[in-house]
Jmol script that loads the backbone (N, CA, C; Angstrom):
load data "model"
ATOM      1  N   UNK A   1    -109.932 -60.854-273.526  1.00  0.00           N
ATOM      2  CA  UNK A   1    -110.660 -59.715-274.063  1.00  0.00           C
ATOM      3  C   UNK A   1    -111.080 -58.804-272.904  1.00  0.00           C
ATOM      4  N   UNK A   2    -110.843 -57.681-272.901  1.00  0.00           N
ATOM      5  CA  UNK A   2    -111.108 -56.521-271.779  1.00  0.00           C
ATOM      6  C   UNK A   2    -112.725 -56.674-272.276  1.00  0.00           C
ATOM      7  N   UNK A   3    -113.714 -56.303-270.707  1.00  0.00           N
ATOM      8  CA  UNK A   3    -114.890 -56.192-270.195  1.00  0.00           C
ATOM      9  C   UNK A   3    -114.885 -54.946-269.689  1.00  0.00           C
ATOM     10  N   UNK A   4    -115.625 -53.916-270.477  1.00  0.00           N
ATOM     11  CA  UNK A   4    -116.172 -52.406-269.773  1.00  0.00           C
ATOM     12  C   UNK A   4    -116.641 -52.459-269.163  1.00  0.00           C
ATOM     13  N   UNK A   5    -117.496 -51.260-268.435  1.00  0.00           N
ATOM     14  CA  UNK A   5    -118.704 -51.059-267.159  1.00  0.00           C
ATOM     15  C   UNK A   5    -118.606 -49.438-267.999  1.00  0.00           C
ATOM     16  N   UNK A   6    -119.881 -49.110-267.562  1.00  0.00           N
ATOM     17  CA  UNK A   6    -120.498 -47.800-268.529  1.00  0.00           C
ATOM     18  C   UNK A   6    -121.431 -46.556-266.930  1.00  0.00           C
ATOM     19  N   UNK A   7    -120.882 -45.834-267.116  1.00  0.00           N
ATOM     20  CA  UNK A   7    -121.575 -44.654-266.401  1.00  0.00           C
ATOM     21  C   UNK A   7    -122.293 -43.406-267.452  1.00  0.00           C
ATOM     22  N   UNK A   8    -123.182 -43.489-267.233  1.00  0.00           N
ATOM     23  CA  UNK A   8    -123.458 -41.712-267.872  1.00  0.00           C
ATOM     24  C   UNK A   8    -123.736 -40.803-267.249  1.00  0.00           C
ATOM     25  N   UNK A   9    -123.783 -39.896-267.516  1.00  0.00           N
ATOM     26  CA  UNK A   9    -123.634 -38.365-266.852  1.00  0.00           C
ATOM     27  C   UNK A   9    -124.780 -37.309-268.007  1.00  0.00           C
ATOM     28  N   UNK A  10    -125.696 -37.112-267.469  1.00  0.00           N
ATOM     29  CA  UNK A  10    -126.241 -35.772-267.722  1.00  0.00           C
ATOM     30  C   UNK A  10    -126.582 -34.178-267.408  1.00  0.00           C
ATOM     31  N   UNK A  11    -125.890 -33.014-268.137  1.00  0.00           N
ATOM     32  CA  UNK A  11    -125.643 -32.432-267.701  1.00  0.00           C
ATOM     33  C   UNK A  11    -126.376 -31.007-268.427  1.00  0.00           C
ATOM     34  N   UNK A  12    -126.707 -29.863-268.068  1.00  0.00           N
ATOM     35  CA  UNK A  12    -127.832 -29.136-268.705  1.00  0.00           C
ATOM     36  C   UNK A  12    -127.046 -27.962-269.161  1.00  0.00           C
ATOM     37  N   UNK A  13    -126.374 -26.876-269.998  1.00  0.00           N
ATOM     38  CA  UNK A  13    -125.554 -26.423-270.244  1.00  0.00           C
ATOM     39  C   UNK A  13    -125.816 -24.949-270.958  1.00  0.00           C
ATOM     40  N   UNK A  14    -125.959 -23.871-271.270  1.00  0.00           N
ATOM     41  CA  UNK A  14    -126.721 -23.121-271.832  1.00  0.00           C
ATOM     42  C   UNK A  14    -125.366 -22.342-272.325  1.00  0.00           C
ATOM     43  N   UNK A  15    -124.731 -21.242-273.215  1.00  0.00           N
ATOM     44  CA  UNK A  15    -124.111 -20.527-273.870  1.00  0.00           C
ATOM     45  C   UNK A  15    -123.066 -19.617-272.875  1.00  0.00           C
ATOM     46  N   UNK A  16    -124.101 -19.348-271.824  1.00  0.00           N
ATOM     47  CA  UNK A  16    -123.381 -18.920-270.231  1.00  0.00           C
ATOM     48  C   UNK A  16    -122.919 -19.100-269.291  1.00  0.00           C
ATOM     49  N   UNK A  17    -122.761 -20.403-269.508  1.00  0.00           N
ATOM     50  CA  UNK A  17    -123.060 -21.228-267.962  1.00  0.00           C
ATOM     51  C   UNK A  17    -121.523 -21.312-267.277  1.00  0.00           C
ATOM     52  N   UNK A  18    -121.800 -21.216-266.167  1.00  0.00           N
ATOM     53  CA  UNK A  18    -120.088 -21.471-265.491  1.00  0.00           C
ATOM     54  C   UNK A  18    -119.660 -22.931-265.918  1.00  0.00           C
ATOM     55  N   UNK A  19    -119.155 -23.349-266.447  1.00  0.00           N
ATOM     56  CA  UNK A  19    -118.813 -25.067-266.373  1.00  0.00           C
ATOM     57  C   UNK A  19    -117.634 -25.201-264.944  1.00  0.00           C
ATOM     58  N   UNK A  20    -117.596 -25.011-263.988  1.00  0.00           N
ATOM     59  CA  UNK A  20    -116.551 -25.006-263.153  1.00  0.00           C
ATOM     60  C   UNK A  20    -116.806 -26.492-262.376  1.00  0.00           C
ATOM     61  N   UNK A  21    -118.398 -26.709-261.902  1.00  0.00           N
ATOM     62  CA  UNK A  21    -118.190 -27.588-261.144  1.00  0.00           C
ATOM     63  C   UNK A  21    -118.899 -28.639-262.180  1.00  0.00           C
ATOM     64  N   UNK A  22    -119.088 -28.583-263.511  1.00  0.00           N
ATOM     65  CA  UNK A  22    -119.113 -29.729-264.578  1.00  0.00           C
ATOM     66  C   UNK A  22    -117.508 -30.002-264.707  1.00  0.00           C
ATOM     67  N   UNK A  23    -116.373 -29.361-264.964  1.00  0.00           N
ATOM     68  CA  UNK A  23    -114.944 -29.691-264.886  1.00  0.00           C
ATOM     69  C   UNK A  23    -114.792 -30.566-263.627  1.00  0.00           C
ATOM     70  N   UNK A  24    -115.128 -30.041-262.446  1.00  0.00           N
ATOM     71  CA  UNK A  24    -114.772 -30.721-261.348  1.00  0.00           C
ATOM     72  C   UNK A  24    -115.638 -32.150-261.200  1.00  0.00           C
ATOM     73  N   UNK A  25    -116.714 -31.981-261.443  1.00  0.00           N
ATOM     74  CA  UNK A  25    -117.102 -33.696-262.369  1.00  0.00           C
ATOM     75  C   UNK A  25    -116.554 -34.247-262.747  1.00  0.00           C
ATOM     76  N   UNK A  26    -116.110 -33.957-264.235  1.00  0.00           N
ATOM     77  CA  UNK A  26    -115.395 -34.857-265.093  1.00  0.00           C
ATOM     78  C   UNK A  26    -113.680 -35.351-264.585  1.00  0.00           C
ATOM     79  N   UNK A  27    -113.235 -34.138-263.926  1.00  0.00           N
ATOM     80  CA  UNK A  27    -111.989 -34.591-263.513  1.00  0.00           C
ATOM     81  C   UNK A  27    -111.668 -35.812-262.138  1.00  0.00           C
ATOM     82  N   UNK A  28    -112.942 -35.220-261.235  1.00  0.00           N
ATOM     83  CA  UNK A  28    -113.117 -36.772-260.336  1.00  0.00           C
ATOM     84  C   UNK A  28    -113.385 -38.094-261.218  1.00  0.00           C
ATOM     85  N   UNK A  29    -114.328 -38.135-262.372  1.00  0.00           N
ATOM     86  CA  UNK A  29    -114.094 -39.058-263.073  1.00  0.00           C
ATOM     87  C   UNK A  29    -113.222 -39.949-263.925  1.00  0.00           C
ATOM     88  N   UNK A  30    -112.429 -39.073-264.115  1.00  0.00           N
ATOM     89  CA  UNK A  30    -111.267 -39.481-264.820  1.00  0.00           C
ATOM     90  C   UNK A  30    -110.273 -39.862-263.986  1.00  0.00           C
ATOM     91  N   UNK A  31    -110.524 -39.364-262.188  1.00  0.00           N
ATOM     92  CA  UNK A  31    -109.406 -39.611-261.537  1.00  0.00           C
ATOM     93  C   UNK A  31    -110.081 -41.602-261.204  1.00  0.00           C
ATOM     94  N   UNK A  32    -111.177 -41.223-261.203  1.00  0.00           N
ATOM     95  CA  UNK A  32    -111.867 -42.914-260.859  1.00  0.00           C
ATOM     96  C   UNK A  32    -111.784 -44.052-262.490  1.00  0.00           C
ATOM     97  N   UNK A  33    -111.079 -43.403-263.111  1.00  0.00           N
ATOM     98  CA  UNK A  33    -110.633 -44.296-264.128  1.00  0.00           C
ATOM     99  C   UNK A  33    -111.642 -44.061-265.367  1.00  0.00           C
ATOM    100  N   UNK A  34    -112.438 -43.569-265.332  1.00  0.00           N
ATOM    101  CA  UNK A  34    -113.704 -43.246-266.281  1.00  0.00           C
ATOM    102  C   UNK A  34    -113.033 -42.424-267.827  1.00  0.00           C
ATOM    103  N   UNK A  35    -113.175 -42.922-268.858  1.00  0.00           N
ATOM    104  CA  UNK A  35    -112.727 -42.487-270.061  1.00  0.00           C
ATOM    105  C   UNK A  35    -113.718 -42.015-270.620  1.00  0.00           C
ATOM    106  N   UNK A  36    -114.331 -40.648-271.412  1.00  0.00           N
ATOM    107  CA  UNK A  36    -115.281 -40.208-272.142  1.00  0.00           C
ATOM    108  C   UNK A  36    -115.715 -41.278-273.547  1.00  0.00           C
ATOM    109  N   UNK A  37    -116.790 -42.053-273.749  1.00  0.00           N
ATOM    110  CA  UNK A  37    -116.801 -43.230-274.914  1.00  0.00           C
ATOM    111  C   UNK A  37    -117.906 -42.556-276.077  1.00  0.00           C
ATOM    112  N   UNK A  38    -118.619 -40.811-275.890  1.00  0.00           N
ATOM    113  CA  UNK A  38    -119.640 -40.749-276.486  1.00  0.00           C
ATOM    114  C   UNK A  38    -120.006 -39.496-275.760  1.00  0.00           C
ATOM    115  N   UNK A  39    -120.686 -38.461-276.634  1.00  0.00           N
ATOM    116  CA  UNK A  39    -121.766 -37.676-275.862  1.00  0.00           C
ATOM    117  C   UNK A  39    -122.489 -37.487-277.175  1.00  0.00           C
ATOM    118  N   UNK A  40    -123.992 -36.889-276.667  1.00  0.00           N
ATOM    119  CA  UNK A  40    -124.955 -36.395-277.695  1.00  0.00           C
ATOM    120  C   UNK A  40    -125.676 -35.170-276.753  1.00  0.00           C
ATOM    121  N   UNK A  41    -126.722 -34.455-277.738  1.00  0.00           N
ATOM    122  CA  UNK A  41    -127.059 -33.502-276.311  1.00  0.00           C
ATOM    123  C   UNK A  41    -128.190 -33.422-277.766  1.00  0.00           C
ATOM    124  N   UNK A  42    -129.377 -32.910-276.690  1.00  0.00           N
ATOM    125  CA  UNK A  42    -130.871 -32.733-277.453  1.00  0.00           C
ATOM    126  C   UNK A  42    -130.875 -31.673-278.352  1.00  0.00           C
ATOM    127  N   UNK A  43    -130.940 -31.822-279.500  1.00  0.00           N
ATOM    128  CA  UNK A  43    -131.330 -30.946-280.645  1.00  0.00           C
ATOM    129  C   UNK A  43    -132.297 -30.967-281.216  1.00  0.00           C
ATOM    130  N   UNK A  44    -133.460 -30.922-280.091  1.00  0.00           N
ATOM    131  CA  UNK A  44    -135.553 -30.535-281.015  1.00  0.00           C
ATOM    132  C   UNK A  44    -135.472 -29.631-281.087  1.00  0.00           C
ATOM    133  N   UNK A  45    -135.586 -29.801-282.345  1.00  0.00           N
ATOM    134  CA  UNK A  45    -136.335 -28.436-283.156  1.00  0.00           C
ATOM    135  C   UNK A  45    -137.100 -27.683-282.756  1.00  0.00           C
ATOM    136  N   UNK A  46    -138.296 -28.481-282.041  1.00  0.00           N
ATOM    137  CA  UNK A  46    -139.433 -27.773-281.202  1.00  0.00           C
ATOM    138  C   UNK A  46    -139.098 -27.872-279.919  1.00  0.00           C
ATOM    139  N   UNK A  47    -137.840 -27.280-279.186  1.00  0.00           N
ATOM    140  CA  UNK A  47    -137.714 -26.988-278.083  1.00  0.00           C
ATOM    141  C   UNK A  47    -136.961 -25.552-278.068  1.00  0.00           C
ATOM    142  N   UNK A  48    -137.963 -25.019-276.970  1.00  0.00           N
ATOM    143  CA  UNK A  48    -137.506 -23.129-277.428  1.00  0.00           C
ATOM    144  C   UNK A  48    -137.136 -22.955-275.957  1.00  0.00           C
ATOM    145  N   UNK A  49    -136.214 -23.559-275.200  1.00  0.00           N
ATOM    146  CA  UNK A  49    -135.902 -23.751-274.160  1.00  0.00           C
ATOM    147  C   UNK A  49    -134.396 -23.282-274.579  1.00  0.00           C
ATOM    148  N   UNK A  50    -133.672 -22.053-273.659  1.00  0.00           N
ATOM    149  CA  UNK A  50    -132.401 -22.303-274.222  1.00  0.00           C
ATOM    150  C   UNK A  50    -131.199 -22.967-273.619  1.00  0.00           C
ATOM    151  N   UNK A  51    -131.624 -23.450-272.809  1.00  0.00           N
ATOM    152  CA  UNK A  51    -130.227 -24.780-271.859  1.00  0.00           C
ATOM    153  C   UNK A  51    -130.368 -25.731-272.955  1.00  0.00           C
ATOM    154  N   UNK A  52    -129.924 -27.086-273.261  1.00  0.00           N
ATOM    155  CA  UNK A  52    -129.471 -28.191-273.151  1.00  0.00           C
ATOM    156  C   UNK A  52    -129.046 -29.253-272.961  1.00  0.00           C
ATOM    157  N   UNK A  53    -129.569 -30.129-273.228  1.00  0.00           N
ATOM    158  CA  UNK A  53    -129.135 -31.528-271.733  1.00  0.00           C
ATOM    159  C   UNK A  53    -128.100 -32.029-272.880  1.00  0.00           C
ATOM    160  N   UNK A  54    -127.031 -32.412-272.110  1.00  0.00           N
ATOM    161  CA  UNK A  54    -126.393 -33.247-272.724  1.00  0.00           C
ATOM    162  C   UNK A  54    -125.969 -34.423-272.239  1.00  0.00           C
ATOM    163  N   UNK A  55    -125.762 -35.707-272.777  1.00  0.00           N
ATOM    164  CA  UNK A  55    -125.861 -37.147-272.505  1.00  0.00           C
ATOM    165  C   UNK A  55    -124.482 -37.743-272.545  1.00  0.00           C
ATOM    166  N   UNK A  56    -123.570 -37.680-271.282  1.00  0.00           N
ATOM    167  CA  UNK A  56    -122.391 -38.544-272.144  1.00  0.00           C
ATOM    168  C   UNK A  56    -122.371 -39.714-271.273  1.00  0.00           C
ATOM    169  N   UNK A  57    -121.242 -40.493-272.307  1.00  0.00           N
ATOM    170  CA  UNK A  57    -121.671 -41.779-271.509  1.00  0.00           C
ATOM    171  C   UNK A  57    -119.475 -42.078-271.210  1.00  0.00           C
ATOM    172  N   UNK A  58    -119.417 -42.878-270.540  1.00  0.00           N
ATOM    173  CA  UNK A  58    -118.194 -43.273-270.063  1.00  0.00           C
ATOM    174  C   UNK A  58    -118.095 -44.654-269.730  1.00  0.00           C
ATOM    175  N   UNK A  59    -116.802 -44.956-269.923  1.00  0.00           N
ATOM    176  CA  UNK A  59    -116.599 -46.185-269.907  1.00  0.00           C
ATOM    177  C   UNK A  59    -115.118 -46.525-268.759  1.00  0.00           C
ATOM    178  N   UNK A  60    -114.705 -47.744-268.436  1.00  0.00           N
ATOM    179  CA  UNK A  60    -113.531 -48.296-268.208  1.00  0.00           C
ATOM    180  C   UNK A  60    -113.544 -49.621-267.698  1.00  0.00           C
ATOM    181  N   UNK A  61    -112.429 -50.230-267.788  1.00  0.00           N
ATOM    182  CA  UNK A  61    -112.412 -51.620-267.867  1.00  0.00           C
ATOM    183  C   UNK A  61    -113.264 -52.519-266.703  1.00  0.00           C
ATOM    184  N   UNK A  62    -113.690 -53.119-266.732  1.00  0.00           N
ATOM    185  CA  UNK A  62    -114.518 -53.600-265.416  1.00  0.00           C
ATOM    186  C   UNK A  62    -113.731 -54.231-264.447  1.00  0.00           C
ATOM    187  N   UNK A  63    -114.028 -53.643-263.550  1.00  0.00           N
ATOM    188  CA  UNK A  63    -112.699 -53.965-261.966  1.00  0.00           C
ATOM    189  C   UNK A  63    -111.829 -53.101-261.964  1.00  0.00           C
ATOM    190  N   UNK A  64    -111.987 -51.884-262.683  1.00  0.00           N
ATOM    191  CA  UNK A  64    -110.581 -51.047-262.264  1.00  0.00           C
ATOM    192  C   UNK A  64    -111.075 -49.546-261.359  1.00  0.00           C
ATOM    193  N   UNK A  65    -111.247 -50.626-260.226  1.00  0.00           N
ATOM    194  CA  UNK A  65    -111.664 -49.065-259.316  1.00  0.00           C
ATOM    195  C   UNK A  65    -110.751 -48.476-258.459  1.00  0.00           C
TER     196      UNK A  65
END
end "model"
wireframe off; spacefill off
backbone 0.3
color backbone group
């Protein structure tokens, strides 16, 4: 039976935002074996803040570095 290992990544994101060096994140990650397993990102109601954090989490087999 394959054994994961889990990283997450939080990242703050607003309607404008350059994502250039969030791409360059995710793509070093994926080059380190990391597969996307999940994201969520904060949706309060009572937050009048207009960025966003968002939560993802990643996975890959344990020992495959």
């Amino acid at each position: 039976m394959t054994t994961f290992e889990y990283r997450t990544l939080v990242s703050h994101w607003s309607h404008d935002a350059d994502t250039t060096r969030l791409s360059q994140t995710l793509n070093a990650l994926g080059a380190e074996g990391w597969e996307l397993a999940g994201m969520t990102r904060d949706e309060s109601p009572d937050d009048e803040a207009e960025n966003e954090a968002i939560l993802m989490i990643f996975k890959r087999p344990k020992g495959a570095r």
